[in-house]
N, C-alpha and C positions, 0 to 999 in steps of 0.2 A: 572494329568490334561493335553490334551492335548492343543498344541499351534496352534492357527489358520491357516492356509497358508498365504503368503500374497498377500495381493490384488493387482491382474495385470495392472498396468500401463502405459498410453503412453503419451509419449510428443508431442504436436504438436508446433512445430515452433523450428526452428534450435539455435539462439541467445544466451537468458538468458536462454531458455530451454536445453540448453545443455552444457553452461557455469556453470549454479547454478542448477538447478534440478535435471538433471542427475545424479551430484556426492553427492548432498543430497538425493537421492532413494538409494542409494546408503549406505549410514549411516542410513537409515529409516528403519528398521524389521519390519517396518507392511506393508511396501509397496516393490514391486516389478517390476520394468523397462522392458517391455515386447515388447513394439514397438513405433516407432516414424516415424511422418509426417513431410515431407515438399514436398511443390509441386517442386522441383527443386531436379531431382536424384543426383547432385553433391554433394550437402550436403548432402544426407545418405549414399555415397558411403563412406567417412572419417569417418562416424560414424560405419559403417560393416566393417571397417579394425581393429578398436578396442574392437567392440563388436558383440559378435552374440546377434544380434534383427531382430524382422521382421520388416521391413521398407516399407512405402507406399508415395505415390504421389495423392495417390486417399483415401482423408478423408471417403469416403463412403464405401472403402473395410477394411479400418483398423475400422472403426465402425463396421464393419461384424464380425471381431475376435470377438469369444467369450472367447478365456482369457482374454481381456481388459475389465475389470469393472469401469474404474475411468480415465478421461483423463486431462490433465495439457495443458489447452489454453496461450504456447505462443510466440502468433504470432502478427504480425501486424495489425493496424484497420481496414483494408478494408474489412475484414473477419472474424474479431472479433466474434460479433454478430452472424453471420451465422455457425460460426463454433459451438459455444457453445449451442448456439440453436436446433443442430442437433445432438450433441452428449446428448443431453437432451432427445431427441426424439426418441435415439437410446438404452434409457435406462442405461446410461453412466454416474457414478458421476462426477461433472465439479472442478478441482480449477482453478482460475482467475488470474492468475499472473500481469497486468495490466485492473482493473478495471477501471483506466481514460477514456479508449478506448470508452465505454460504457456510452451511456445516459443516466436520471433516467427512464426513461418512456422503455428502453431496461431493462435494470436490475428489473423494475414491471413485464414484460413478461418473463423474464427468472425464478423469484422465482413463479412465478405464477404456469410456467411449471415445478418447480423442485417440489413443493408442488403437484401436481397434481398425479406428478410419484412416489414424495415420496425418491426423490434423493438429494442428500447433495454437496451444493456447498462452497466451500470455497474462501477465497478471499486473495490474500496479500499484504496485510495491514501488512508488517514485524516489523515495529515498537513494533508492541504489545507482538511480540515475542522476543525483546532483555531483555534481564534482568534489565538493569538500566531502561529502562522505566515501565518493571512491578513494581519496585521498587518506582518510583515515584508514580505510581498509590496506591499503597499501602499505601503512605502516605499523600495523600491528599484523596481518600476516608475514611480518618482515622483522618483528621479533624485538618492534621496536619498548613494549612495552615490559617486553622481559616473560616474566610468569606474572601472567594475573591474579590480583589478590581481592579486588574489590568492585562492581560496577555499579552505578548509582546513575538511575535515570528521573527526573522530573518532567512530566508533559502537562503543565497544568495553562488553561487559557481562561485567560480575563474572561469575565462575560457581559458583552452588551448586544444591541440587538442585532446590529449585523455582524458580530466576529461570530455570535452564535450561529446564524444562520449557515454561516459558511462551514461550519465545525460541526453542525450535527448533524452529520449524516448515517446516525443509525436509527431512521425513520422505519417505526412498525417495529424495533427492538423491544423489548420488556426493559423495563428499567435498570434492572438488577445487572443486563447484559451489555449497552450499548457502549460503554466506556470502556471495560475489558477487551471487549469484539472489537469499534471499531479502532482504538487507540492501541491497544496492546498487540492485534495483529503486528502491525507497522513494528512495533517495540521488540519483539518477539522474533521479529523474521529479522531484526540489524543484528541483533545479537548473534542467529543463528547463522548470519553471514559474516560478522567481523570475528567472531571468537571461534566457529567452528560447529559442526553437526552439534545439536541439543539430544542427550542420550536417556538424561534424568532430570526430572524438577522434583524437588527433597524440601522438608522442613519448612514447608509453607504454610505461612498466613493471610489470609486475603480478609483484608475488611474493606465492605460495599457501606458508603451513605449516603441512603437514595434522596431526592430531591424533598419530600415531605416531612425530612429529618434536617434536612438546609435550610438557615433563616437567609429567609431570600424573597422581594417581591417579583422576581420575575415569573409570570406567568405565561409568559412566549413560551417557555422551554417547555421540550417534550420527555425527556428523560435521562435530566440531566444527574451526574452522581459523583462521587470520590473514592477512588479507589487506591487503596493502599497494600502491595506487594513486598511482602520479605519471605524471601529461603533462599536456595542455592540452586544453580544450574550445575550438571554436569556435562563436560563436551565430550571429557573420555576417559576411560577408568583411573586414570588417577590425576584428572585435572576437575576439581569443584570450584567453582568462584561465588562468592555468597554475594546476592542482589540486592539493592533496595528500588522499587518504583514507585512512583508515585503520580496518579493522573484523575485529572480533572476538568470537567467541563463546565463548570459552576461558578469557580472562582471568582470573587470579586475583582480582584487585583491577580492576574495570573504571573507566573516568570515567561513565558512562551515554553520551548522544547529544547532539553539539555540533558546531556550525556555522558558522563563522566569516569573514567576508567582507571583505575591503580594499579600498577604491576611493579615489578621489585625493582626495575631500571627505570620506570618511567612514570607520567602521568599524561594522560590525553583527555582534551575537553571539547565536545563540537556544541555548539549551541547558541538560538537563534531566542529575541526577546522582543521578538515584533508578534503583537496578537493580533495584527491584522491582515497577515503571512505568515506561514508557518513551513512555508516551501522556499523560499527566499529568506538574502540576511543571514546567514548561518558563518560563524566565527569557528576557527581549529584553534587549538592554544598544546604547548606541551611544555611538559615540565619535566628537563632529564633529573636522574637521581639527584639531590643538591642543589639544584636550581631553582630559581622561581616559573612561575610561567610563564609563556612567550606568543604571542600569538604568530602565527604560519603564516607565508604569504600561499595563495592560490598555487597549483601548481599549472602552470599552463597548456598543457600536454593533458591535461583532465577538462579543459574548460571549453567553452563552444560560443559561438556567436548567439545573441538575442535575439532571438526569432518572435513574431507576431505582435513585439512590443511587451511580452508578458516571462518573466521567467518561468513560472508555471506550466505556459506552451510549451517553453525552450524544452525543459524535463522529459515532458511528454511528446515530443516530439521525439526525442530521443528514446521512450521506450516503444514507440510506433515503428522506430527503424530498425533497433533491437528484432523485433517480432516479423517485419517484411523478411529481414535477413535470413531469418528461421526458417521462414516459410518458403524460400526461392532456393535453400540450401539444402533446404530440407534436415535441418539441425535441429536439434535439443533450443529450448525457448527460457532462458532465465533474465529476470525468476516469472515463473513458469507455476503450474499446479504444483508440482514436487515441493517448493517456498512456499506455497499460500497453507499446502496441508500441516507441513510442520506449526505454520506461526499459528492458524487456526486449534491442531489439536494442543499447545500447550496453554493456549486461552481458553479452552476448553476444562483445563485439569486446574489452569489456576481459580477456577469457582470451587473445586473440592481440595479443600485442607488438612487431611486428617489422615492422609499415609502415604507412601513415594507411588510416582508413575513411570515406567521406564516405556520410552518412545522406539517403535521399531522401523525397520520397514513397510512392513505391511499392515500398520497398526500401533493398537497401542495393546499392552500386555500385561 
């Protein structure tokens, strides 16, 4: 049987796209690294000393190659949208590396147009690809937690100067939004993957405290804030579980990112307390009814070899084969646009407090 070739690649945006993509294309045999954008020749000139690629400045001629079948958006928001919208157009499969960037009412036009052409976008949403959290999903779709009563999440990260650098990446956010967008995405879409379709968000209170309300001398930060979530999710007319979140990107002293779930059999805990990874390091613990808790061992049938020296790669290389798979299958891509709209429109509704949202298909209502 012959092996497919693989599907020619390019990166657009110099950052994460050439710190984690690159060297997970890299580990990836279904995909293949062929060219990279940024409008600034400086940056592909470093990248042509190490690699032969073709490099552009002008997204409209690297959309011309016809060995580039699949492009990796990422770059910063001001161009987000535009970009991916036209490698759409140019008959290009898209993945998304930062969905925050993106409104829901953008991300309806873009599935709109990838359904149209018949193109497969992906999204990263990495969480879904560590092991220990598939592992949790395995056991609460499996009924291990019983009926859920309670879930309480914490993402709060230390701040110095380079855990921040790494962490803020809602660059050209308004202040009020970058902590909700780019943290509570991620938060938002586990939920809607471990617990179940999100129907309703009820009896919400959202308090923002934005940086010039923070005693704080750091002056690196761009818009930095503390956001604090209580109400209740519904998954289905008569399952409500009442939430507490809590996230930061400020914090003096952070806990790193922790999860914590209650149900009438059980209790589960996944959570990571390194601020200087927050993709790595991640601990399961559970605790049956009467018990104390116990920490899990890995399950091995979830885990993968370390690729490129970096777990981060390993993840992401893992959602790069997810999306080849899609595209050679010609399958459904999760998580995909469908996951990014959900976790985007209920970060959307968590900035208004003041009466219930009921989440559809085709909208909100």
């Amino acid at each position: 049987m012959s092996i497919p070739r693989p599907i020619g690649v390019a990166i657009a945006g110099f950052g994460l796209g050439y710190k984690t993509h690159l060297p997970a294309l890299k580990t990836c045999g279904s995909m293949k690294l062929v060219a990279f954008w940024h409008p600034c020749y400086k940056h592909l000139n470093s990248v042509t000393q190490v690699l032969e690629l073709s490099v552009y400045t002008e997204f409209k001629l690297l959309l011309n190659n016809l060995k580039i079948e699949a492009v990796i958006i990422a770059t910063h928001s001001k161009v987000y949208f535009t970009l991916a919208k036209a490698a759409l157009n140019a008959n290009k499969h898209v993945f998304l590396d930062r969905p925050h960037y993106l409104t829901s009412t953008e991300i309806k036009k873009l599935q709109e147009l990838a359904l149209e052409k018949q193109l497969k976008i992906a999204v990263n949403f990495i969480y879904r690809s560590i092991p220990l959290f598939q592992q949790l999903a395995h056991l609460i779709h499996n009924g291990v937690l019983g009926r859920p009563q309670f879930v309480k999440v914490d993402w709060l990260l230390g701040i110095h100067r380079k855990n921040y650098q790494q962490s803020d990446l809602s660059y050209n956010l308004s202040p009020d939004e970058s902590t909700i967008d780019y943290m509570g995405i991620h938060v938002f879409d586990l939920l809607h993957w471990l617990m179940g379709p999100i129907f309703l968000l009820s009896a919400l209170n959202t308090t923002v405290t934005l940086k010039d309300q923070i005693c704080t001398d750091y002056d690196f930060t761009k818009s930095a804030n503390i956001v604090l979530l209580q109400g209740k999710l519904q998954f289905a007319p008569d399952y409500t579980v009442p939430i507490q979140i809590n996230l930061s990107s400020i914090l003096s002293h952070g806990k790193g990112f922790w999860i914590e779930f209650y149900g009438t059999q059980s209790a589960l805990i996944i959570g990571n307390e390194n601020q200087n990874d927050f993709i790595n390091d991640f601990g399961l613990w559970m605790a049956p009814l009467g018990q104390p808790l116990r920490r899990l061992p890995i399950d091995q049938s979830l885990s993968f070899e370390l690729r490129g020296g970096s777990y981060k790669v390993a993840v992401t290389s893992r959602l790069q084969t997810w999306w080849a798979t899609s595209i050679r299958d010609n399958q459904p891509i999760t998580p995909g646009l469908i996951e990014a709209y959900w976790g985007k429109v209920v970060c959307e509704l968590a900035k208004i407090h003041y009466r219930d949202f009921y989440i559809v298909n085709n909208g909100i209502s």
